[in-house]
VEXTI-172487 format. One record per residue (C-alpha): residue number from 0; residue in one letter; chain; x negated, y, z negated. Coordinates in nm, 2 decimals. Layout:
BEGIN
{NUM, 'a', 'A', {X, Y, Z}}
...
//
This chain:
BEGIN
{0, 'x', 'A', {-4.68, -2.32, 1.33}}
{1, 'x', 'A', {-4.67, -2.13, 1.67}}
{2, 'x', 'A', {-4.69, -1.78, 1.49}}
{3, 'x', 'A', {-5.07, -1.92, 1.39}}
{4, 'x', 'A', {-5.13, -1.93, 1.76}}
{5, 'x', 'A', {-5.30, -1.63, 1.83}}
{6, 'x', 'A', {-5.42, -1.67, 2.17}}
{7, 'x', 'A', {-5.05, -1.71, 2.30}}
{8, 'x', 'A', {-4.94, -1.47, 2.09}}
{9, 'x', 'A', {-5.19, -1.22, 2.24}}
{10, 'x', 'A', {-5.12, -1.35, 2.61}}
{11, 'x', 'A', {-4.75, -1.27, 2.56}}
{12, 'x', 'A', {-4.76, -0.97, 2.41}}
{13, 'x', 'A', {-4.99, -0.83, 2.74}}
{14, 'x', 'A', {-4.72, -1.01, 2.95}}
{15, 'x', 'A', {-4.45, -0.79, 2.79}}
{16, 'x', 'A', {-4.64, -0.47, 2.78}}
{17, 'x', 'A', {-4.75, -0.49, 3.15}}
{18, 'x', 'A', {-4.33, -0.56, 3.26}}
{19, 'x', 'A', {-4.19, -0.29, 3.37}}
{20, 'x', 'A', {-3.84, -0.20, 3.24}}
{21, 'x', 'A', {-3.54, -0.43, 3.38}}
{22, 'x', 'A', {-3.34, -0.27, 3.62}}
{23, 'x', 'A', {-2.97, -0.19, 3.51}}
{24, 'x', 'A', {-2.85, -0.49, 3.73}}
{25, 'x', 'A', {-2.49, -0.46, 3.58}}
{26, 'x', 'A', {-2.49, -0.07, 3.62}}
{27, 'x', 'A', {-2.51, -0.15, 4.00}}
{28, 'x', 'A', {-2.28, -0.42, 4.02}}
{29, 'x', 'A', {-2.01, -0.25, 3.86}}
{30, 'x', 'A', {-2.07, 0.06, 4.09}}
{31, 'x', 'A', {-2.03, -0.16, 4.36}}
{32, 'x', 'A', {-1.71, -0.28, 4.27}}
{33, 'x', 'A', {-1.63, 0.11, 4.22}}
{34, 'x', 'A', {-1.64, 0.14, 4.56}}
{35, 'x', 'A', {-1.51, -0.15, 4.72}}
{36, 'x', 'A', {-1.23, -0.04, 4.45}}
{37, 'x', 'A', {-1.27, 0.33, 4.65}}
{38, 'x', 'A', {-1.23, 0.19, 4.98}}
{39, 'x', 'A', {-0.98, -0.03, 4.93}}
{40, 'x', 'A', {-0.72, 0.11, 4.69}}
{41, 'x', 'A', {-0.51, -0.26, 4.73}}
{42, 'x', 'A', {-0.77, -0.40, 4.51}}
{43, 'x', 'A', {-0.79, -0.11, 4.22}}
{44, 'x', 'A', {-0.59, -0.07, 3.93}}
{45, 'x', 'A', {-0.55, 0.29, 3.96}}
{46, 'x', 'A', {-0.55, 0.40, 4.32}}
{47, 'x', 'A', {-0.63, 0.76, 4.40}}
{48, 'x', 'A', {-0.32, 1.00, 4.51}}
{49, 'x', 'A', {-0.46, 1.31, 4.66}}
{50, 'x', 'A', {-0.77, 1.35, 4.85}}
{51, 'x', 'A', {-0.87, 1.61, 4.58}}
{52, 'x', 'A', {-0.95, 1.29, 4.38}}
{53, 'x', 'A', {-1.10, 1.09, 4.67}}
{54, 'x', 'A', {-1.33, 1.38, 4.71}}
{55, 'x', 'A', {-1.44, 1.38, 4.32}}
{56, 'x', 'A', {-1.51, 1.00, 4.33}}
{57, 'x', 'A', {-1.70, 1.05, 4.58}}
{58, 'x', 'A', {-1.90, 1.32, 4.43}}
{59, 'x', 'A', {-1.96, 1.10, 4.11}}
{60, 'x', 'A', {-2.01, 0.76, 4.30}}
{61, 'x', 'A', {-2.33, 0.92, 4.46}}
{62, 'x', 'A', {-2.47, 1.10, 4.11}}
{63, 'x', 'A', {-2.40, 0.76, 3.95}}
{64, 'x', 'A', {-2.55, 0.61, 4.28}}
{65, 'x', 'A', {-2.91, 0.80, 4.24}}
{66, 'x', 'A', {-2.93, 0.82, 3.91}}
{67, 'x', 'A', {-2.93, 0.44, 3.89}}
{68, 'x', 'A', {-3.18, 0.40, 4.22}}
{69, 'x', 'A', {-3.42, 0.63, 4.01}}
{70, 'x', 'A', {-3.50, 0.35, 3.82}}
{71, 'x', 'A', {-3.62, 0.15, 4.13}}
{72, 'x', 'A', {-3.94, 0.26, 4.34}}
{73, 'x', 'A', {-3.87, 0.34, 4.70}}
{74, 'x', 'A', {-4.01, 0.53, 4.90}}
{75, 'x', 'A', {-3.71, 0.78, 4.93}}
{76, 'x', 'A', {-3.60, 1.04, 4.69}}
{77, 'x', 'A', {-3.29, 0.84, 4.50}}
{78, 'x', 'A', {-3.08, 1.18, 4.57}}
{79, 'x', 'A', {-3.11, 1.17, 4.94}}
{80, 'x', 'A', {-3.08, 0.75, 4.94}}
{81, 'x', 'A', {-2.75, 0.80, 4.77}}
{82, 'x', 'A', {-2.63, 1.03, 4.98}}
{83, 'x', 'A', {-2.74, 0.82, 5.35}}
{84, 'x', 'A', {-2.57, 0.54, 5.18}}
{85, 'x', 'A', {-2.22, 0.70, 5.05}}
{86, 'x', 'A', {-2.22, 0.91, 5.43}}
{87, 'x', 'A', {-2.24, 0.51, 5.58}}
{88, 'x', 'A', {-1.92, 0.45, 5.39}}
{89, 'x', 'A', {-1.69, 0.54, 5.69}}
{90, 'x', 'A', {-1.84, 0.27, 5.92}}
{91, 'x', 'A', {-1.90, 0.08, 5.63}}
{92, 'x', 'A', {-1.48, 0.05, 5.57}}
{93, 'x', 'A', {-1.44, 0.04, 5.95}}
{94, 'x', 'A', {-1.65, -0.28, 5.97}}
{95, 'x', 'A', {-1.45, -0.43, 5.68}}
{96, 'x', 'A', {-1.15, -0.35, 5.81}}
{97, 'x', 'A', {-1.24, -0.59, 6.10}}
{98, 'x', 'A', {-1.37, -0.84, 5.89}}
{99, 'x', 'A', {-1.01, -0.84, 5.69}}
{100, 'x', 'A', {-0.86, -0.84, 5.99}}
{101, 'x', 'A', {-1.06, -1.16, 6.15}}
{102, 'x', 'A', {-1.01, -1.32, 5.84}}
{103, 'x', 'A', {-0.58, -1.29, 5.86}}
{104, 'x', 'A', {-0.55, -1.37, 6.24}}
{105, 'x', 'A', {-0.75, -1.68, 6.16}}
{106, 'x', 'A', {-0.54, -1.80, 5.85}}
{107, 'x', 'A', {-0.20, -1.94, 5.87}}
{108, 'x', 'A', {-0.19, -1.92, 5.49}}
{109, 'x', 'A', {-0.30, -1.50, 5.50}}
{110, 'x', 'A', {0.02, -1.30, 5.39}}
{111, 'x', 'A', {-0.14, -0.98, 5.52}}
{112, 'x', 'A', {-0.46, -0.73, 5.51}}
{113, 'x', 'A', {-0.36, -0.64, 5.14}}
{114, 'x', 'A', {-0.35, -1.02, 5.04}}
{115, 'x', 'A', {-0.69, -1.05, 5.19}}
{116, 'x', 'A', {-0.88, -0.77, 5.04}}
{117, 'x', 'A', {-0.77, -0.81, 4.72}}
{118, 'x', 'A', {-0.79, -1.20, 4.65}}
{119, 'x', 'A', {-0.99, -1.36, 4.94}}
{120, 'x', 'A', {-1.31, -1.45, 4.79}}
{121, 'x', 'A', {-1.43, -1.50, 5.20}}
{122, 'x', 'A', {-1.37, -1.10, 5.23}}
{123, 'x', 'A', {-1.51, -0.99, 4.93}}
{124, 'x', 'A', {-1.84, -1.20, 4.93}}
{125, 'x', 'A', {-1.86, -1.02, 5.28}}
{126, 'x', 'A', {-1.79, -0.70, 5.17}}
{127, 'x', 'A', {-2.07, -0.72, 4.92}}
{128, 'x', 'A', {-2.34, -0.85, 5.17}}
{129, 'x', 'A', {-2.26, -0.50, 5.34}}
{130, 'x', 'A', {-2.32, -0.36, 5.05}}
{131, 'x', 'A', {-2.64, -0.52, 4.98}}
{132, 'x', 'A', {-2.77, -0.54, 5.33}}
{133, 'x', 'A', {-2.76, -0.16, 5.33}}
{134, 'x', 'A', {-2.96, -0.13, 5.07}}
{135, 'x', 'A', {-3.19, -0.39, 5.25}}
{136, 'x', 'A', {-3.23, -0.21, 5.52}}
{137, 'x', 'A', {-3.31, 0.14, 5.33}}
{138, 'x', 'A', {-3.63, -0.09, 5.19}}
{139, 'x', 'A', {-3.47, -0.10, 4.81}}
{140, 'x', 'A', {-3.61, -0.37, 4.64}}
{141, 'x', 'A', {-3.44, -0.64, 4.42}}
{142, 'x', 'A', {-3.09, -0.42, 4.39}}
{143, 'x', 'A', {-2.98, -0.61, 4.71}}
{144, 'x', 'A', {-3.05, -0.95, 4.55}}
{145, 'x', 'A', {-2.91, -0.85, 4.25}}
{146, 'x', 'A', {-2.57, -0.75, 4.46}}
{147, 'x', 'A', {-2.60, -1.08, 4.65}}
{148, 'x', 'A', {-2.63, -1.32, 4.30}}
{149, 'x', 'A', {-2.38, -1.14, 4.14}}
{150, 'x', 'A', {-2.10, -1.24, 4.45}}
{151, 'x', 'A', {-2.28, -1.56, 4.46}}
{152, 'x', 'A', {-2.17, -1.65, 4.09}}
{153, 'x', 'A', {-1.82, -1.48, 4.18}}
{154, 'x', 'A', {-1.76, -1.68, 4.49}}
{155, 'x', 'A', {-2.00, -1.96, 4.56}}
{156, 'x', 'A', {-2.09, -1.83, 4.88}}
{157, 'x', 'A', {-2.47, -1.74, 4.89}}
{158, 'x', 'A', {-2.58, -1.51, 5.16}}
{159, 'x', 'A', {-2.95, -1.35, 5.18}}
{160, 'x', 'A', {-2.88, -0.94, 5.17}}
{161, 'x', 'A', {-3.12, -0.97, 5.48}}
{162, 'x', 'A', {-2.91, -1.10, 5.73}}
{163, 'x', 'A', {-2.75, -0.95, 5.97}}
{164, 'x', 'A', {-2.41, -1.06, 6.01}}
{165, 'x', 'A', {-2.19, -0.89, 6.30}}
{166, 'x', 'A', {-1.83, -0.72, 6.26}}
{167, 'x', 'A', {-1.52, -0.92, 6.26}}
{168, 'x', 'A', {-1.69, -1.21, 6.05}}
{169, 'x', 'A', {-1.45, -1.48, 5.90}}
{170, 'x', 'A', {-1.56, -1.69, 5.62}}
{171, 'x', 'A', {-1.25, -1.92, 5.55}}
{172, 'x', 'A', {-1.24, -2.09, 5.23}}
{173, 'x', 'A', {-1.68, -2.05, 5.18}}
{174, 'x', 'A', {-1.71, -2.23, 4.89}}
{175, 'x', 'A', {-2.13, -2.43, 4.89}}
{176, 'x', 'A', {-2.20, -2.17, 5.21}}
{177, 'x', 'A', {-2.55, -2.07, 5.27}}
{178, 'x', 'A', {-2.67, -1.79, 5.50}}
{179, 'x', 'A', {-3.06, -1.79, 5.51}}
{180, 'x', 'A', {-3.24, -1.43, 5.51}}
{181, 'x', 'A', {-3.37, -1.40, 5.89}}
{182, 'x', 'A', {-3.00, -1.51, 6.03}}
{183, 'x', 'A', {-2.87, -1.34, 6.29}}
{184, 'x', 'A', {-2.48, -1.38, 6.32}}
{185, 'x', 'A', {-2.28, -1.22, 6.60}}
{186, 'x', 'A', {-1.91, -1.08, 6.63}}
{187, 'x', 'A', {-1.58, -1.29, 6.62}}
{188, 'x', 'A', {-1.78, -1.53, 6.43}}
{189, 'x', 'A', {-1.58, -1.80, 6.17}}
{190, 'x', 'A', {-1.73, -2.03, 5.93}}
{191, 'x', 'A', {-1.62, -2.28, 5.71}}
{192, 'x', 'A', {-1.70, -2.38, 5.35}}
{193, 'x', 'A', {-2.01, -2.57, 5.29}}
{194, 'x', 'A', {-2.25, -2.45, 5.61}}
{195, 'x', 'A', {-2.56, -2.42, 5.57}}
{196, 'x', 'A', {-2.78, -2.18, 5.81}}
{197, 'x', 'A', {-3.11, -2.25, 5.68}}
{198, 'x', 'A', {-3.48, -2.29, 5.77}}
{199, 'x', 'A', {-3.63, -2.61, 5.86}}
{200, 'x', 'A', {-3.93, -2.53, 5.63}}
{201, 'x', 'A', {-3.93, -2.32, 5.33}}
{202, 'x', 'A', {-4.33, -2.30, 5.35}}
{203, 'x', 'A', {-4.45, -1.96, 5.22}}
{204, 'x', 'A', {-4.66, -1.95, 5.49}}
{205, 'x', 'A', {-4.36, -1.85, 5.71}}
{206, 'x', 'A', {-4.21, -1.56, 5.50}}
{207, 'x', 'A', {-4.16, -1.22, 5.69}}
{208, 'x', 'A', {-4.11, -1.53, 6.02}}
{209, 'x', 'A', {-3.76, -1.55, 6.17}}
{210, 'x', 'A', {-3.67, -1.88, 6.02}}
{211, 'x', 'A', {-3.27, -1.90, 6.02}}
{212, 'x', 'A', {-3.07, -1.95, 6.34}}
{213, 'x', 'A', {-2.86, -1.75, 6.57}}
{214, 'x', 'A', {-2.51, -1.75, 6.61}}
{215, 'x', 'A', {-2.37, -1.56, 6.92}}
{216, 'x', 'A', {-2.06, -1.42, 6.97}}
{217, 'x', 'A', {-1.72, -1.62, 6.92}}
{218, 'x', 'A', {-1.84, -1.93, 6.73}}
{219, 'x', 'A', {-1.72, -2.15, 6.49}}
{220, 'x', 'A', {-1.86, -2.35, 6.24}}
{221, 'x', 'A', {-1.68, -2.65, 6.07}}
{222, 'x', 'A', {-1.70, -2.77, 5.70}}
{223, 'x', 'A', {-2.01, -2.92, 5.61}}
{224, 'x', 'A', {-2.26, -2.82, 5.96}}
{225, 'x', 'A', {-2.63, -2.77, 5.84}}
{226, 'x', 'A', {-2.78, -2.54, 6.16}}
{227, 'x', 'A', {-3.15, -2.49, 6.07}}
{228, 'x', 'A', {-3.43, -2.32, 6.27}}
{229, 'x', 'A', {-3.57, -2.01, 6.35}}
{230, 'x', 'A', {-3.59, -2.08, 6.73}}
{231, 'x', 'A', {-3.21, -2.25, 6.69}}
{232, 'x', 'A', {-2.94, -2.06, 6.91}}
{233, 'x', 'A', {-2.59, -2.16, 6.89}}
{234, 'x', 'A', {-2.42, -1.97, 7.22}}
{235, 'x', 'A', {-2.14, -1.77, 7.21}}
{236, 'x', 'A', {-1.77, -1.92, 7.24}}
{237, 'x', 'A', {-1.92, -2.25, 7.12}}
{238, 'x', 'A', {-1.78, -2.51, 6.80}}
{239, 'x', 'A', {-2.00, -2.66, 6.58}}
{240, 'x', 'A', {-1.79, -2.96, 6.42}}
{241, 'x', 'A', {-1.80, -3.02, 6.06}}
{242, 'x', 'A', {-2.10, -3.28, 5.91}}
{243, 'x', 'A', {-2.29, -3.18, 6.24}}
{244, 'x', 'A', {-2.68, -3.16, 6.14}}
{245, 'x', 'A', {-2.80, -2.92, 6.41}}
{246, 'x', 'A', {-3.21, -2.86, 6.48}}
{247, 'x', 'A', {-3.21, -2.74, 6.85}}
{248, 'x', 'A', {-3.02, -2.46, 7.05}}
{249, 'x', 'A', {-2.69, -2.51, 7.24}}
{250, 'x', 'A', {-2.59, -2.33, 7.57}}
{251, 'x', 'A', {-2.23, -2.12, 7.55}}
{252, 'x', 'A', {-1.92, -2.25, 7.54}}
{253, 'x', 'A', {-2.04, -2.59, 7.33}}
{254, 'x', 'A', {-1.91, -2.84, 7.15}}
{255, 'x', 'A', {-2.07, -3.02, 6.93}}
{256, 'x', 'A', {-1.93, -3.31, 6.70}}
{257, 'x', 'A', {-2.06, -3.58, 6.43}}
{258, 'x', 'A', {-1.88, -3.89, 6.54}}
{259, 'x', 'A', {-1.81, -4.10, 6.22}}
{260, 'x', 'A', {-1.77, -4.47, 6.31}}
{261, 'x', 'A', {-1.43, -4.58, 6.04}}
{262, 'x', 'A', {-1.29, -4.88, 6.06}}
{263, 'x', 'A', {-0.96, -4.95, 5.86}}
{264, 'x', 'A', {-0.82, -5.31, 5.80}}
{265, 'x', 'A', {-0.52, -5.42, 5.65}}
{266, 'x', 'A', {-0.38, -5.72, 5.42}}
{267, 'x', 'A', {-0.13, -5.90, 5.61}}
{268, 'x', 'A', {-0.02, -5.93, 5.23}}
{269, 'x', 'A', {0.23, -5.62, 5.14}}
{270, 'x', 'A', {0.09, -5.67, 4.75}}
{271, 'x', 'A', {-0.29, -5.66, 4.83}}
{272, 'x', 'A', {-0.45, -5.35, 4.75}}
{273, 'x', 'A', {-0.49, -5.19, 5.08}}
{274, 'x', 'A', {-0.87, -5.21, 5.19}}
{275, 'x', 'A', {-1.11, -4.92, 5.38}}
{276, 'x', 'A', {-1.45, -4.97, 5.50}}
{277, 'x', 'A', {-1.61, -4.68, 5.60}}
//
């Protein structure tokens, strides 16, 4: 029986004892959604009426806020963390704003800015990359990948809390999308569902190396374009067409297609099942 197996027993036991409590992952993915709730009152189910009570949320978003980072070792006090990061909501909703914004101007099906925030899954995995890239960038460990899985599972769109993703980003549709952590991703940017800006090794040799590509300024990406590479720069105002596999940098103003040879033939027959070689 394995409960006669003392040496695994022992070795488990050790393992356990040594693990440090689990951080409250949930805690902080609900308190995100608090204040993507707080920002944008189209997506909560009671909004706020006076600023007496946009105030007061405030106040208790940022004691809930560092009482839940005191459970994770940084390197600054979880009071004054809280409070950088609720002071960076501001620019934080500014940003978003744009990214909303991007994200109806590029949609024909986009009824508005209140449609998108509230349903768009596009707009809200951004929004929680924000969120998590903050945190990132503050030197918090695991929370930001926590934030990142949990809109992962949500949305299907997986993007590293490390990159860095400019303002007026439009993901349309995003379902199988994959933004690598060293990504660097300009302004007016639109991408498509199933990209994939990845490394083209995922040796651990290379970790803490700039392994993801650049996109500049005014680019889009088409369904199903893998663009891999550290040294890979896609220029501004360039469009990377979908099923492109892309290793190598591209001046501005590209274009760059997969050219799928399809040949369709036809029963002179009316009754014949109608035949497609691809």
């Amino acid at each position: 029986m394995l409960s006669s197996n003392h040496d695994f027993i022992q070795a488990l036991a050790q393992a356990h004892l040594q693990t440090a409590a689990p951080l409250p992952a949930q805690a902080f993915c609900q308190l995100a959604e608090q204040l993507l709730d707080l920002l944008f009152p189209e997506r909560s189910a009671r909004p706020l009426r006076t600023p007496d009570a946009v105030a007061a949320t405030l106040d208790q978003l940022r004691n809930d806020l560092a009482t839940l980072l005191r459970a994770v070792p940084t390197s600054e006090p979880a009071t004054e963390l809280a409070a950088s990061l609720i002071n960076a909501l501001p620019a934080l909703r500014a940003t978003l704003l744009q990214d909303a914004a991007a994200i109806v101007a590029a949609d024909p099906a986009a009824q508005g800015l209140a449609e998108v925030v509230a349903t768009y899954p596009g707009f809200y995995a951004i929004a929680m990359h924000r969120f998590a890239h903050g945190l990132h960038q503050r030197g918090v460990p695991r929370v930001p990948r926590i934030l990142s899985e949990y809109a992962h599972h949500r949305t299907g769109i997986d993007i590293h809390p490390g990159a860095r993703i400019g303002p007026s980003f439009c993901i349309d549709h995003g379902t199988g999308l994959v933004i690598g952590e060293t990504c660097v991703i300009g302004a007016h940017v639109k991408i498509f569902q199933g990209v994939t800006l990845g490394a083209l090794s995922v040796a651990k040799h290379l970790q803490g190396i700039k392994r993801h590509p650049t996109i500049e300024d005014h680019v889009v990406i088409y369904a199903g374009a893998t663009i891999l590479g550290g040294s890979t720069t896609v220029g501004s105002h360039s469009i990377i067409g979908g099923n492109v596999w892309l290793t190598e940098s591209v001046p501005s103003h590209s274009r760059v297609y997969h050219q799928a040879h399809i040949h369709v033939t036809r029963s002179q027959d009316p009754t014949e099942d109608i035949m497609f070689s691809i």
